[in-house]
C-alpha positions as CSV (number, residue, x, y, z in Angstrom):
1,X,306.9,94.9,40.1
2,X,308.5,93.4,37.1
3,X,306.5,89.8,37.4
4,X,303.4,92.2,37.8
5,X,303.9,93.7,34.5
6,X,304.8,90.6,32.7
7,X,301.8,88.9,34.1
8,X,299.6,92.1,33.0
9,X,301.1,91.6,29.8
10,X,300.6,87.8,29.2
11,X,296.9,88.6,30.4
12,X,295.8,91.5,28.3
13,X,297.6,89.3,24.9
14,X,295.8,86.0,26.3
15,X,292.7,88.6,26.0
16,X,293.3,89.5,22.8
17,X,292.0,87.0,20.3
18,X,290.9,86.8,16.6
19,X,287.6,88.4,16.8
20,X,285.1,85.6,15.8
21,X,282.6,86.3,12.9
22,X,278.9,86.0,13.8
23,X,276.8,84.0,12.6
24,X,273.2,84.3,11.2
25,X,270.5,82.7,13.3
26,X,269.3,79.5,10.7
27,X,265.6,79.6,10.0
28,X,263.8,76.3,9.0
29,X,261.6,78.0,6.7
30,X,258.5,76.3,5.7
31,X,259.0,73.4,9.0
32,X,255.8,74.2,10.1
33,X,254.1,74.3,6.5
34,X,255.8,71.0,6.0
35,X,254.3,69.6,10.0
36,X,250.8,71.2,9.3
37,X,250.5,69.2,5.8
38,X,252.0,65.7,7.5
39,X,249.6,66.5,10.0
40,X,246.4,67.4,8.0
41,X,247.4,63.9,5.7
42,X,247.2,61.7,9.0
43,X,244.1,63.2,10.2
44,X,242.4,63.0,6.3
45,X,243.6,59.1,6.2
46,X,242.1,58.5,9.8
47,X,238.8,60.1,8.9
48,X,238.9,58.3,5.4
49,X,239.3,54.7,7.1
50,X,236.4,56.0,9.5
51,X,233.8,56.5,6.7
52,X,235.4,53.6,5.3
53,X,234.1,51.7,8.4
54,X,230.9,53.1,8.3
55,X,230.1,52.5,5.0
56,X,231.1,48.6,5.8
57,X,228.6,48.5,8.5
58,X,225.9,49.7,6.7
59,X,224.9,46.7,4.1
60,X,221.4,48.9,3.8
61,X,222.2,51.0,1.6
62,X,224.7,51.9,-2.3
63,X,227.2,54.2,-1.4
64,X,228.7,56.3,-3.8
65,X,232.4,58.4,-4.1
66,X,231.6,61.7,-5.4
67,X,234.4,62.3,-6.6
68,X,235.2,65.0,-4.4
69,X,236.2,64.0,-1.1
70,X,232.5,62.5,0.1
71,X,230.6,59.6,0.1
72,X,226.9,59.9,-0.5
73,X,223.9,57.4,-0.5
74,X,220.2,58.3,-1.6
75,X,217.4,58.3,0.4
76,X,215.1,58.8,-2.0
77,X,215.7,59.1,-6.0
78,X,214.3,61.3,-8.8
79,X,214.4,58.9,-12.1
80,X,212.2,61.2,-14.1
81,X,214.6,64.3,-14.1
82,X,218.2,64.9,-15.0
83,X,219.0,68.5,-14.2
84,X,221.8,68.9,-11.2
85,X,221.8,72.3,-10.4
86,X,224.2,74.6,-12.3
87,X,226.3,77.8,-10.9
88,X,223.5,80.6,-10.3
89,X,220.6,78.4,-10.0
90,X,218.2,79.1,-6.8
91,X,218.0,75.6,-5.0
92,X,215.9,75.2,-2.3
93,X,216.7,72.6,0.5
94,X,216.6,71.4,4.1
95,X,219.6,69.8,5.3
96,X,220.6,68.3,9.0
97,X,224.1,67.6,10.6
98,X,224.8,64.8,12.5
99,X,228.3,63.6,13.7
100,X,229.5,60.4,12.5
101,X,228.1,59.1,15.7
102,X,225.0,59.9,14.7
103,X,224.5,62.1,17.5
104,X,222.0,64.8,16.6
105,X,224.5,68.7,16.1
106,X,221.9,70.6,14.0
107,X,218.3,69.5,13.0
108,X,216.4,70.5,9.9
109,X,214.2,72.3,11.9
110,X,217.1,74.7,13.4
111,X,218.5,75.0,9.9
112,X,215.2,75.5,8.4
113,X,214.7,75.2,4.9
114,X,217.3,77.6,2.6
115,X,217.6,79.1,-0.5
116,X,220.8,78.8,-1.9
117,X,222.0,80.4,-5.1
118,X,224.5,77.9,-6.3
119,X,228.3,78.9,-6.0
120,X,227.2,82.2,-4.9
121,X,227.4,81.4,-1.3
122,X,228.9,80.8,1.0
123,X,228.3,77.1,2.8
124,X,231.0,74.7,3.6
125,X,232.7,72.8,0.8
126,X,230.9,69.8,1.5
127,X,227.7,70.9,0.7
128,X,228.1,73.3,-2.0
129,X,229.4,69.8,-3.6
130,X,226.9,67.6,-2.7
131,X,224.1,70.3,-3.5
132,X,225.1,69.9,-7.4
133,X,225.1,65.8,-7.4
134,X,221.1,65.7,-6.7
135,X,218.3,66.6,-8.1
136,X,214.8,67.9,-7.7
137,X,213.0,66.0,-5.1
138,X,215.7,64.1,-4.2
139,X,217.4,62.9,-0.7
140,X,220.7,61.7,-0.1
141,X,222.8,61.5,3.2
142,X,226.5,62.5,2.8
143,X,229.5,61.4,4.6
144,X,232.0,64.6,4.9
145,X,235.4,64.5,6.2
146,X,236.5,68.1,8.3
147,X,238.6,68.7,5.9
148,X,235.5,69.6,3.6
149,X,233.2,70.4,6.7
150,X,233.8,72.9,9.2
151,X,237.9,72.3,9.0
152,X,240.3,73.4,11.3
153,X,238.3,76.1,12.9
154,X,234.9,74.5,13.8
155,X,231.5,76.5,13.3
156,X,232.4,78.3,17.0
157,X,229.4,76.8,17.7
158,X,228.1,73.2,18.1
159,X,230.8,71.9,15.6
160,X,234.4,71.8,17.0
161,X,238.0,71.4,15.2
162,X,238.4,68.7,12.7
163,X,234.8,67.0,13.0
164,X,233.8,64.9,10.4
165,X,230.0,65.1,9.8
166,X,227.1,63.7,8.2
167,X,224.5,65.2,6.4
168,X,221.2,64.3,4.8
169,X,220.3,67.1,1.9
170,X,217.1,67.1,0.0
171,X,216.7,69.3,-2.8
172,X,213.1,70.5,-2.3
173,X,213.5,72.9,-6.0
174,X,215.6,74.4,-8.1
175,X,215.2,77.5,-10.1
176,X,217.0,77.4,-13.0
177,X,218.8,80.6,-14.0
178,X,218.1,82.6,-16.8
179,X,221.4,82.7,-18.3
């Protein structure tokens, strides 16, 4: 009986141990920011080096760096005007989308022709640019990364995620604003 006790005594003080502290849970806070901009960087440099290409291919034609994010060329110019349309002007245009395939997503004849009240509305980045470099009467065809197309997110239509597109724009009139 004795050994019994002593070896229930040796077990319950082997048992009884310096209670050990617990520790938070670590959280990589802003990993997945961090992944999603690393990731959005390689896809913007891929599509960059893809217009980049195209624009190598085509000997045709001038193109142009807008400044913001797109490449433009004209298709046809209008040297007798200099007004670009301004924030509340009414422009009125017909645009198309084409992937950088050139394979046909949207004609002009199933956008139709728009009126557009500049900065007002809402279009994709892209073209709410592109709208202000031309001017009345003028054509141009623009080549727009996703990132300033449909994005991440597609149109949930035609257009899936991260399509680059081109578009050709002409600016049919504007309506200046009376501000």
């Amino acid at each position: 009986m004795r050994k019994f006790y002593y070896l229930f005594l040796l077990a319950i003080i082997a048992q009884c141990g310096v209670p050990e502290a617990r520790r938070p849970i670590k959280v990589k806070t802003g990993s997945i920011l961090k992944e999603s901009v690393e990731r959005n960087k390689a896809l913007l440099k891929q599509e960059e080096e893809q217009i980049q290409k195209i624009i190598a291919a085509d000997s045709n034609n001038t193109y142009l760096a807008s400044g913001g994010g797109t490449w433009y060329h004209y298709i046809s110019k209008n040297n007798e005007s200099d007004y670009h349309p301004k924030p509340d002007d009414v422009v009125t245009m017909e645009y198309n989308i084409v992937s950088m395939e050139n394979d046909t997503i949207y004609t002009k004849q199933e956008i139709g022709t728009i009126t557009y009240n500049v900065d007002k509305q809402q279009l994709f980045p892209g073209l709410r640019n592109s709208v202000k470099l031309l001017k009345e009467g003028e054509s141009a065809t623009f080549l727009i990364p996703s990132s300033l197309a449909y994005g991440y997110h597609g149109d949930k239509n035609k257009i899936g995620t991260n399509v680059p597109i081109k578009t050709t724009i002409t600016i049919i009139k504007i309506d200046k604003s009376q501000n």
